[in-house]
C-alpha positions in Angstrom: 82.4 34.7 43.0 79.4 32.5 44.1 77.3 35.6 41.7 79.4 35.0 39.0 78.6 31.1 38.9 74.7 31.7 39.1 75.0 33.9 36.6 77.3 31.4 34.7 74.9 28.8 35.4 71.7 30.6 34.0 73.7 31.0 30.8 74.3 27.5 30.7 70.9 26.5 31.4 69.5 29.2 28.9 71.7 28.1 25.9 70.5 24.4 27.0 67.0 25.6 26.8 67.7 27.5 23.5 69.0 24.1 22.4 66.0 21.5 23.3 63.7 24.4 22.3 65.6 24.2 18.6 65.8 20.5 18.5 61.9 20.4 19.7 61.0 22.6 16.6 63.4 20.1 13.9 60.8 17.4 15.4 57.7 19.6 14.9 59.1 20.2 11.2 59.7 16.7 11.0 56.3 15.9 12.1 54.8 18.8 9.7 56.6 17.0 6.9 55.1 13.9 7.8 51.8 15.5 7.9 52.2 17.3 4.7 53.6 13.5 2.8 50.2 12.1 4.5 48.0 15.2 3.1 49.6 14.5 -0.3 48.6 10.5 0.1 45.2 11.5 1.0 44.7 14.1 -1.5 46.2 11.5 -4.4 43.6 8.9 -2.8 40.7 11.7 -3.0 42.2 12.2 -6.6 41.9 8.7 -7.6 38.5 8.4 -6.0 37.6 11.3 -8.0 38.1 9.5 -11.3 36.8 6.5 -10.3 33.6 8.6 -9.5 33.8 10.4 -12.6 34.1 6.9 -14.3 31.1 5.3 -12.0 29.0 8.2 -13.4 29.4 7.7 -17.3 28.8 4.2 -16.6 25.6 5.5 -15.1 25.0 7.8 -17.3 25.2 5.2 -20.1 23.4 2.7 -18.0 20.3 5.0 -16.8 19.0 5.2 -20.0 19.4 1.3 -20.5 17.7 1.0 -17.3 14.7 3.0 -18.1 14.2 1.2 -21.4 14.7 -2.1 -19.4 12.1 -0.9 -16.8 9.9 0.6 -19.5 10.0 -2.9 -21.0 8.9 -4.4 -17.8 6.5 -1.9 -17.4 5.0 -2.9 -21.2 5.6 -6.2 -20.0 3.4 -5.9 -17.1 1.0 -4.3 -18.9 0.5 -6.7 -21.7 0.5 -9.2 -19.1 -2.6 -7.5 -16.9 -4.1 -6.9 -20.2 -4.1 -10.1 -21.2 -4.7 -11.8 -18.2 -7.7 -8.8 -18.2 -8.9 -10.5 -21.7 -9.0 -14.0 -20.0 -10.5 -13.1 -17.2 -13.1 -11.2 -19.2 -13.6 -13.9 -21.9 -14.0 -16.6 -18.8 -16.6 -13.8 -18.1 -18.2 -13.5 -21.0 -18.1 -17.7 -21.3 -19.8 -17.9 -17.6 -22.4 -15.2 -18.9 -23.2 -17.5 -21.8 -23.3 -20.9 -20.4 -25.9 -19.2 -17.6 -27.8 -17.5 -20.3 -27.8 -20.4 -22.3 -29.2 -22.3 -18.5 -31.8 -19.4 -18.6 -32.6 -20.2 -22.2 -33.3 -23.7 -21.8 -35.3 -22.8 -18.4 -37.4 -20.5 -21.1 -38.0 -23.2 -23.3 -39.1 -25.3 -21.0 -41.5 -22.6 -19.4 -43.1 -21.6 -22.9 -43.7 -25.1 -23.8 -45.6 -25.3 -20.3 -47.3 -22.1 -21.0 -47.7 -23.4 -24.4 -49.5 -26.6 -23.3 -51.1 -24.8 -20.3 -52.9 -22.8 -23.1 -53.8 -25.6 -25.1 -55.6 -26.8 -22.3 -57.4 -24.1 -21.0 -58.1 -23.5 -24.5 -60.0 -27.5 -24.6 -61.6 -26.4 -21.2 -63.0 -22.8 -22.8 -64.2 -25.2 -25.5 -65.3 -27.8 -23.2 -66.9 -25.5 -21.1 -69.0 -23.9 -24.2 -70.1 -26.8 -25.0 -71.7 -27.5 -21.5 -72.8 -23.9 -21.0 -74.6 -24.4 -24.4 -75.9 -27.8 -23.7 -77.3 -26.3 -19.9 -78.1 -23.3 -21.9 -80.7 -25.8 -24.1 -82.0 -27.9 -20.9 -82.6 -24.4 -19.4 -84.6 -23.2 -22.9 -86.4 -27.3 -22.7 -87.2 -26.6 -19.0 -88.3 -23.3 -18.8 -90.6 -24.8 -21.9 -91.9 -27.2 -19.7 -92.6 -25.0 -16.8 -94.3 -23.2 -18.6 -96.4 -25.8 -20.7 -97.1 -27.1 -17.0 -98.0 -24.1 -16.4 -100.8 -23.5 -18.7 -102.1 -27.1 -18.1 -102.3 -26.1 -14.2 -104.5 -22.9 -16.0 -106.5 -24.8 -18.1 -107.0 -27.3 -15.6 -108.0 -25.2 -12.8 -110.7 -23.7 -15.3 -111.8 -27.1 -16.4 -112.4 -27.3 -12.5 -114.0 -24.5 -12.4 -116.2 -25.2 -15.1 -117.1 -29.1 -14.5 -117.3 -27.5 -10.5 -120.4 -25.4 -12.0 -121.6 -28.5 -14.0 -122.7 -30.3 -10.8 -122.4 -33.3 -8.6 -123.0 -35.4 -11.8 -119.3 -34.6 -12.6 -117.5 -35.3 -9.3 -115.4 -38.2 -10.6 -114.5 -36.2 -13.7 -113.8 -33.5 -11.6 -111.5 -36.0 -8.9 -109.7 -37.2 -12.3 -109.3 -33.7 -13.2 -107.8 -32.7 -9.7 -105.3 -35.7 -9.7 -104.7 -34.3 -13.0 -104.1 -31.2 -11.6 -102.3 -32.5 -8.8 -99.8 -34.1 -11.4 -99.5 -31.2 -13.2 -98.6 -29.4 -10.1 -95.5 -32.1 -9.0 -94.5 -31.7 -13.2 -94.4 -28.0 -12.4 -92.2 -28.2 -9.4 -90.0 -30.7 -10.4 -89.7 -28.5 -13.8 -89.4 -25.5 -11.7 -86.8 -27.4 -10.0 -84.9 -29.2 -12.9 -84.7 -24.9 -14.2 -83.8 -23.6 -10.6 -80.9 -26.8 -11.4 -79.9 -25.5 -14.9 -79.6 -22.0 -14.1 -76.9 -22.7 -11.4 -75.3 -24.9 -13.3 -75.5 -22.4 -15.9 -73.7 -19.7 -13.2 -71.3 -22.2 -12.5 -70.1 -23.2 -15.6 -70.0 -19.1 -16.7 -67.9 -18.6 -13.7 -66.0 -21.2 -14.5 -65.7 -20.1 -17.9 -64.7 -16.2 -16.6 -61.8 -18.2 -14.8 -60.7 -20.3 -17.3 -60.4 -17.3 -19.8 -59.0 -15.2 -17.2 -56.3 -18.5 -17.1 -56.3 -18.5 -20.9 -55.9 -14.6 -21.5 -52.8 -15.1 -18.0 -51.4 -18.0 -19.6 -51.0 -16.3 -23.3 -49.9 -13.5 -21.3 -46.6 -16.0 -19.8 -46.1 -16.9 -22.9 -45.4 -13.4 -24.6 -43.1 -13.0 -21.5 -41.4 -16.6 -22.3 -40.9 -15.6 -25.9 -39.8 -11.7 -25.3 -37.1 -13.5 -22.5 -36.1 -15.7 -24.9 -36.0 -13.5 -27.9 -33.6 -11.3 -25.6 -31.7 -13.8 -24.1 -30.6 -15.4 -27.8 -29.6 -12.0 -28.1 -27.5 -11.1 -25.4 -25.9 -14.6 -26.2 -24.8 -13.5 -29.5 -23.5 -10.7 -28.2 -21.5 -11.9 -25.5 -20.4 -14.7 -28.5 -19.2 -11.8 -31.1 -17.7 -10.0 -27.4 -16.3 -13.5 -26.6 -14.8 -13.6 -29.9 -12.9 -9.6 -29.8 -11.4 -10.9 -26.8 -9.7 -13.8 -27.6 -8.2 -11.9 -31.3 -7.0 -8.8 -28.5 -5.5 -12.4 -26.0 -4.3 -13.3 -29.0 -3.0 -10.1 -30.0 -1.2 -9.3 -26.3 0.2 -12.7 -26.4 2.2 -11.7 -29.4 3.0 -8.4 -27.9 4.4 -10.0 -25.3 6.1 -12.0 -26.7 8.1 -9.7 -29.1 8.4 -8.0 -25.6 10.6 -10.4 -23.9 12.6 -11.2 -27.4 13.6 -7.3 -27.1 14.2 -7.9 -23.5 16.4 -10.6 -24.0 18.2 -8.3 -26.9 18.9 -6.1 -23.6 20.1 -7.9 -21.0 23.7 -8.6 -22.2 24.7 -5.4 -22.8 22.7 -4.1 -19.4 24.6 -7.4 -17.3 27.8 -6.1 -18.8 27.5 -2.2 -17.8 26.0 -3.4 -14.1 29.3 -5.6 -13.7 31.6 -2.6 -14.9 29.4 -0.3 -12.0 29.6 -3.1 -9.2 33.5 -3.2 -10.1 34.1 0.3 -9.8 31.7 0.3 -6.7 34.3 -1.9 -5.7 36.7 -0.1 -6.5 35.5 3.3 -5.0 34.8 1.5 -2.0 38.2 0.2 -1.5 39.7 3.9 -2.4 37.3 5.2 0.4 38.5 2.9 3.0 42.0 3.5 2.2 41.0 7.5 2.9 39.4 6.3 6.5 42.6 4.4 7.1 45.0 7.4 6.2 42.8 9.9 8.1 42.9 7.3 11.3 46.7 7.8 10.6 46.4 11.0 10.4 44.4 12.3 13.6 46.5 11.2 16.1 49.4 12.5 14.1 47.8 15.8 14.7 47.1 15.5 18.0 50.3 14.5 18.7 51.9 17.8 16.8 49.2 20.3 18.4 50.2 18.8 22.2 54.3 19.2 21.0 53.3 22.9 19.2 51.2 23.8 23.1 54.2 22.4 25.0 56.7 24.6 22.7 54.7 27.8 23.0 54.5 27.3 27.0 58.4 26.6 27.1 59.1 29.5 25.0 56.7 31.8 27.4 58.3 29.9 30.3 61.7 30.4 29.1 61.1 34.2 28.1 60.4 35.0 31.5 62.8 32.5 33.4 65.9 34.8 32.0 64.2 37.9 33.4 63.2 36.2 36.8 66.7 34.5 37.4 68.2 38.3 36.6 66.1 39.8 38.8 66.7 37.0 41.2 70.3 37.2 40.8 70.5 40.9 41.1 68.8 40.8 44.5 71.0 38.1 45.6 74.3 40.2 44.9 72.8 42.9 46.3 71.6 41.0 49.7 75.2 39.1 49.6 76.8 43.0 49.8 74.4 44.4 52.4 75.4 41.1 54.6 79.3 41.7 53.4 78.5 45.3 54.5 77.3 44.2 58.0 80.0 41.3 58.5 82.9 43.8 57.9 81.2 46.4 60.6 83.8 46.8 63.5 80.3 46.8 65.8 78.3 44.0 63.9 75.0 43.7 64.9 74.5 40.5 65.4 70.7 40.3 64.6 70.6 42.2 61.7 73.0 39.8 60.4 70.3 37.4 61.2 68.0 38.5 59.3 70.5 39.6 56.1 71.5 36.1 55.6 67.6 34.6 56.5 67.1 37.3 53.4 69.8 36.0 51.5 68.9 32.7 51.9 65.2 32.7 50.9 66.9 34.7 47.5 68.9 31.7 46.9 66.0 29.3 47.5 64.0 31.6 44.6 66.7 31.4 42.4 67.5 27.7 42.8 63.5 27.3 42.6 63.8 29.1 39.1 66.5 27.2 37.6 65.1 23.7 38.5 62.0 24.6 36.5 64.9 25.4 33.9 66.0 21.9 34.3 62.6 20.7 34.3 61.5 22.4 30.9 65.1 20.8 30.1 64.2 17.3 30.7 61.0 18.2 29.3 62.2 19.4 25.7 64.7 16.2 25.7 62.2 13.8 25.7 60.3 15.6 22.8 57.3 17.2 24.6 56.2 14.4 27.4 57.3 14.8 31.1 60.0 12.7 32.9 
């Protein structure tokens, strides 16, 4: 009796089992149909985001080129820009170069009319100077005249001497005339000899001088080839730095026009660039919006999937569990019936043994403990199922 109700029981419990374990895979499906309507969302977002790419990227495509012929422009811009401020900057140059030539020109001037008038002069001193060193040249000629002159009167009077000496005593006073005469002649001759010694160094002088002040004169002509070869290259240089000065403001010129043709075709540009980069920064907009929308259906869709692989786990260790509870409450149930004869068998005995009785029913006990053990993990996987995969 009490065999036939376990046994009844397990059924129960099985078919109950059975029944959570079918109503537990109607949720998975459920939730795998939810999964798969969330897969299509996403995939039909991906699918929009694709052709809002593919859109983004003919609007690129038609925009790079725009781009690089609005950068090129720049670029050319730029470059007329640096080469015109380069031809500014250069003809600033080339003005600073002739105002300080012109300075240098005007210093030049100024030192070859010096040079100019220092040669002039030196020239009136070499003349000057001639004229002295001819004029000392003729006291020199007078002087060494008279030297000599007193030189032959200091002769003939010493042999008048000689001879009125021979003449007698009657002569003395001729002959004291005569030596005052002599003495005269004497002082004449020194202060001659002196008034020569006097012209001959004035003579040295003025031909040193005269060496100096051609040396001066041949220096001073010499400064003034300088000035004039300065000059001669400095009033060229200027012209060339003019005719350079000149290039450079036609190529100014030139870049200014450049340029501005440049920006006309720039301006030509820019609507049709503005419009194309608003198009791109609306479907940026766009493709951004499409992409969070994605991040917002995958958020969705992770715990969704966590959820369904904790349920699918839970399922798979129910359906383990319950493939070996059947088998364990058999088993269990077998040894009970057979533990509840053996203790019939010893009860009925006209000589029971009391202590083996005992122990058949401690045995028989502990048998129904395993099997009640079993089915309240039945229940529990029960309870389990029923509230869709979380524990009561």
């Amino acid at each position: 009796m009490q065999q036939g109700l376990l046994k009844a029981a397990a059924k129960k419990n099985a078919e109950q089992l059975a029944e959570d374990v079918r109503t537990a895979e109607g949720e998975l499906a459920a939730l795998t149909a939810k999964q798969a309507e969330t897969v299509e969302a996403v995939a039909a977002t991906e699918t929009a985001l694709a052709e809002l790419t593919s859109q983004w990227a003919t609007l690129q495509e038609r925009l790079t080129p725009l781009e690089a012929d609005l950068e090129a422009g720049k670029q050319a811009l730029a470059a007329l820009k640096e080469q015109t401020a380069g031809a500014t900057a250069d003809a600033m140059a080339k003005q600073a170069q002739i105002d300080t030539a012109q300075a240098e020109l005007n210093t030049l001037e100024t030192v070859a009319t010096a040079a100019a008038g220092a040669v002039t002069t030196k020239n009136d001193q070499v003349t000057g100077a001639a004229a002295e060193l001819a004029a000392l040249e003729d006291t020199a000629a007078t002087a060494g005249d008279a030297r000599t002159a007193a030189e032959r009167a200091v002769t003939e009077a010493e042999e008048e001497f000689q001879r009125l000496e021979a003449g007698g005593a009657a002569a003395q006073d001729e002959l004291d005339a005569q030596q005052r005469r002599i003495a005269e002649a004497q002082g004449a001759l020194a202060a001659a000899q002196a008034t020569a010694k006097d012209a001959a160094d004035a003579l040295a002088a003025h031909q040193t001088e005269t060496a100096e002040a051609q040396e001066a004169l041949a220096a001073a002509q010499t400064t003034a080839k300088r000035a004039a070869d300065a000059l001669a290259a400095q009033q060229t240089e200027i012209a060339e730095a003019q005719a350079e000065l000149n290039a450079l403001g036609t190529t100014a010129q030139d870049a200014a026009e450049a340029v501005t043709a440049q920006q006309d075709e720039n301006a030509a540009h820019n609507p049709r660039t503005d419009a194309l980069v608003a198009t791109v920064n609306g479907l940026n907009a766009q493709v951004t919006a499409k992409e969070a929308e994605v991040r917002t259906l995958q958020g969705r869709v992770a715990p969704l999937l966590d959820q369904l692989n904790k349920v699918n786990g839970e399922i798979s260790a129910a359906e383990a569990q319950l493939k070996s509870l059947p088998a364990q409450t058999t088993a269990l149930d077998g040894q009970v019936s057979e533990a509840q004869e053996k203790l019939s068998t010893l009860k009925a005995s006209k000589k029971q043994n009391k202590e083996a009785i005992v122990a058949q029913t401690a045995v028989v006990n502990q048998l129904e403990d395993q099997l009640g053990a079993v089915q309240k993990q039945i229940k529990a996987y029960d309870g389990t199922i029923a509230l869709g995969g979380c524990v009561a």
